[in-house]
C-alpha positions as CSV (number, residue, x, y, z in Angstrom):
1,X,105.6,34.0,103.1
2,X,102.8,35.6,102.4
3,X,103.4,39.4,101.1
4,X,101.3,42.2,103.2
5,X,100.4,45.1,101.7
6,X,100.0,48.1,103.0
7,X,96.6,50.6,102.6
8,X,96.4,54.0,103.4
9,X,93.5,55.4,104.8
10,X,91.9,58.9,104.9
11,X,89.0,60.0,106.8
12,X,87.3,63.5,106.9
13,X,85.4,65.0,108.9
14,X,81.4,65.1,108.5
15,X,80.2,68.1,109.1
16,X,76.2,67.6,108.6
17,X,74.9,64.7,110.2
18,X,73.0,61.9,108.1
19,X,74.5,63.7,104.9
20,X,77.0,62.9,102.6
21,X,78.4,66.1,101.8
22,X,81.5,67.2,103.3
23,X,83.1,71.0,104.0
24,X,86.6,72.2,104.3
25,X,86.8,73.6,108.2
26,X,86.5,77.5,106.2
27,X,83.4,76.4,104.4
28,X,82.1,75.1,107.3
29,X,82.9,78.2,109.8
30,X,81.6,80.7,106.9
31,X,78.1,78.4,106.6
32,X,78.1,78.9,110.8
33,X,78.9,82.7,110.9
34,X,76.3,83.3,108.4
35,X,73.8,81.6,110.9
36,X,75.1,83.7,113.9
37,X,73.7,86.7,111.8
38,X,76.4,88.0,109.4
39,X,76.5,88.9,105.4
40,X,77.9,86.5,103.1
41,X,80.3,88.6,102.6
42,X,80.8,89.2,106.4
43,X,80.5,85.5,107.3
44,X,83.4,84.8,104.4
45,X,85.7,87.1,105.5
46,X,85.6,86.0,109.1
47,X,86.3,82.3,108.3
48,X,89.4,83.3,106.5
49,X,88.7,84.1,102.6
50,X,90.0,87.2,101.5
51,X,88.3,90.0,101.1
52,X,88.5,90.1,97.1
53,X,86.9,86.6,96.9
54,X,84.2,87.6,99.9
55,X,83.2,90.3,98.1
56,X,83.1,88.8,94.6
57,X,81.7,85.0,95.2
58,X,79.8,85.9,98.6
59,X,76.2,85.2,97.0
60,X,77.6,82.0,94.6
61,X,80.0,80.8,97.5
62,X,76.5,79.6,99.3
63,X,74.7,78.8,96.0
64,X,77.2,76.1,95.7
65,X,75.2,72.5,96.1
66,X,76.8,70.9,99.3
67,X,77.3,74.1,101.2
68,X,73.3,75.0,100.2
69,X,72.7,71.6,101.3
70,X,74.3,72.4,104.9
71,X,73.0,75.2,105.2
72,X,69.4,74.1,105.0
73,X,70.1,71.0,107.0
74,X,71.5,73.4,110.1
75,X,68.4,75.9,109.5
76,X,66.5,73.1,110.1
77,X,68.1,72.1,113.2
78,X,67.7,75.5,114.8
79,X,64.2,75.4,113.9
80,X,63.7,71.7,115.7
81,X,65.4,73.1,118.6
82,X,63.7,76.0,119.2
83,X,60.7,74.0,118.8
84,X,62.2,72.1,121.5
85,X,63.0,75.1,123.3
86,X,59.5,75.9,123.6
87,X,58.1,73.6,124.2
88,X,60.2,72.3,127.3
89,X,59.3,76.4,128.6
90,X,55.3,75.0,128.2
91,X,56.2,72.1,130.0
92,X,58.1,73.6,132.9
93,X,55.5,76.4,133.4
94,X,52.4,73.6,133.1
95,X,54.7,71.6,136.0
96,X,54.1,75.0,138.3
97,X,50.8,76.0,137.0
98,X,48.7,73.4,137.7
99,X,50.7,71.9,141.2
100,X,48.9,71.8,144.3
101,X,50.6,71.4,147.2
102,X,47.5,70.1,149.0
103,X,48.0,66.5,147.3
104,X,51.1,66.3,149.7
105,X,49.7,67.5,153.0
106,X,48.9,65.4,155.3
107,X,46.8,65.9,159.2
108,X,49.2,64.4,162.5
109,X,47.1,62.8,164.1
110,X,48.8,63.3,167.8
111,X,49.1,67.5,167.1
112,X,46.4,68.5,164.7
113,X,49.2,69.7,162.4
114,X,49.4,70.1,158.5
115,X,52.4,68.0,157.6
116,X,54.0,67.3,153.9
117,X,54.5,64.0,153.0
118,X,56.1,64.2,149.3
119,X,57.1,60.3,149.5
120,X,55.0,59.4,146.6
121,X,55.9,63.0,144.5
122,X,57.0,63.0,140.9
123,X,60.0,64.7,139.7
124,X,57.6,66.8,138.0
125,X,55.6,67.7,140.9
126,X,59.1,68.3,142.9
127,X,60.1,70.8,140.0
128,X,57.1,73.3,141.1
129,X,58.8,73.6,144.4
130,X,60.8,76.5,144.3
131,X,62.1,76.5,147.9
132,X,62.4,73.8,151.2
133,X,63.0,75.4,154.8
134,X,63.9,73.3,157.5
135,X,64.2,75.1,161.3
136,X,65.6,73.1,164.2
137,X,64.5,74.2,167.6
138,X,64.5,72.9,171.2
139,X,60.7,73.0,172.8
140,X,60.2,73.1,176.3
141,X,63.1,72.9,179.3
142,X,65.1,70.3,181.0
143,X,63.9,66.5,181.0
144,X,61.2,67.3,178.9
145,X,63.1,69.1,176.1
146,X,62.7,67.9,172.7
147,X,64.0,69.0,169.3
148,X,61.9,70.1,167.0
149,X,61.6,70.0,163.3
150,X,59.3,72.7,161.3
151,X,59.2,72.1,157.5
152,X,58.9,74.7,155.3
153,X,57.6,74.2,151.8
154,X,57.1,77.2,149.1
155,X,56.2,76.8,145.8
156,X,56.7,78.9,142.7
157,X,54.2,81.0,141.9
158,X,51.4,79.3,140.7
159,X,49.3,82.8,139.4
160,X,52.7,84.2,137.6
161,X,52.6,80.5,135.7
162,X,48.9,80.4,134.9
163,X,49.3,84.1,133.2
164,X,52.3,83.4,131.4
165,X,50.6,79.9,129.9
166,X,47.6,81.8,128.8
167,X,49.0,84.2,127.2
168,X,51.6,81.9,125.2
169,X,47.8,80.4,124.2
170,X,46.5,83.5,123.2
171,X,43.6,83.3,125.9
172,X,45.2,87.1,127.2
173,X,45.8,90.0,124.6
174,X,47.2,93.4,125.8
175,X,45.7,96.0,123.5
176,X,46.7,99.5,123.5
177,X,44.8,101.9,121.5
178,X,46.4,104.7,120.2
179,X,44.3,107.2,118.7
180,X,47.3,109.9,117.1
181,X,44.4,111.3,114.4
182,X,46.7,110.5,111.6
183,X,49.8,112.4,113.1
184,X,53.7,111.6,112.2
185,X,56.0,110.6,115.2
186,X,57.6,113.6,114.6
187,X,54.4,115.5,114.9
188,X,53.2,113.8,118.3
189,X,56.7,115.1,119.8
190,X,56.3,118.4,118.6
191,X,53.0,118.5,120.2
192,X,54.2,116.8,123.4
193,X,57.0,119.3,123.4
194,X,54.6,122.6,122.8
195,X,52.2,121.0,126.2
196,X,55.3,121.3,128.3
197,X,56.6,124.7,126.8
198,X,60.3,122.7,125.8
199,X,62.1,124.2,123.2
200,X,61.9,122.2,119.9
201,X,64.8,120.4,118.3
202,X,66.6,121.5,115.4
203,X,69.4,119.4,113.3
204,X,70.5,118.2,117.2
205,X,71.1,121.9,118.7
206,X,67.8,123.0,120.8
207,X,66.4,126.1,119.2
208,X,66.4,129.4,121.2
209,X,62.7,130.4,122.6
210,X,64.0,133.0,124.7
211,X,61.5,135.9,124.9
212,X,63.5,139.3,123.5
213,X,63.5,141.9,126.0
């Protein structure tokens, strides 16, 4: 009989996609801390170092080659998603911009009425729709009573959608021209102050311009 021989396997977990580096779960919550905005030091600390070692190996703790590597492989991804992020902002405000509802109207022919006809509509053009009423009503009386269906369509607005696009495209600029003549912030108060006769300021209390009597 043939003798079987047993093999232990390991796995760990990958923390960076398409890399070969791999992080203990701390080094990997510190590297993730430190991208939600905290120190080194801070971002240690919080995935469980002490404070001794946060403090002392904060700036060589990420120096160290695969968390480095990590670290500018998750930058990275942030930066392809907000990429992504606006991009799919551009697209959804170009999807209301430039709709027009008039591609989906149609004439009845036995009323004269406009009617919307959205059989052949995109999923794109249906995403500039912001809202659908439908009203049910009965028109006219007894044996010639019938029910009656009004359709409603609104769309986002189209003008709000146009501005915003432009102005992610640089084709608006707000300027606001300041002319202070070289004046502090601290000056410009004092002089808003004096104009409305307030009392000025002085290490938090409000100074006392009470006329003597």
């Amino acid at each position: 009989m043939a003798e079987r021989k047993k093999r232990k396997i390991t796995t760990k977990r990958t923390v960076s996609r398409g890399a070969s580096n791999k992080l203990s779960q701390a080094q990997f919550m510190a590297v993730e801390y430190h991208l939600q905005g905290h120190t080194m030091q801070a971002a240690m600390a919080k995935a469980g170092y002490s404070a001794t070692t946060a403090e002392s190996q904060g700036a060589r703790f990420f120096a160290q080659p695969r968390i480095a590597e990590y670290l500018a492989y998750r930058r990275a991804e942030m930066v392809r998603r907000a990429d992504s992020i606006q991009d799919r902002i551009k697209d959804e405000l170009a999807k209301i911009a430039f709709f027009n509802i008039g591609n989906f109207t149609a004439i009845d022919e036995k009323t004269g009425d406009f009617i919307y006809d959205f059989r052949e509509a995109s999923m794109d053009d249906l995403a500039a729709i912001g809202e659908v009423t439908v009203e049910t009503y009965t028109e006219g009386r007894g044996p010639m009573a019938e029910e009656v269906k009004r359709v409603r369509v609104k769309p986002y607005a189209k003008d709000a959608a146009l501005q915003a696009l432009a102005r992610i495209h640089g084709m608006f600029t707000d300027n606001v021209n300041i002319n202070d003549g070289g004046m502090t912030i601290e000056e410009r108060l004092h002089r808003g102050r004096k104009r409305l006769n307030a009392p000025d300021v002085v290490d938090g209390e409000f100074k006392d311009v009470t006329p003597s009597k």
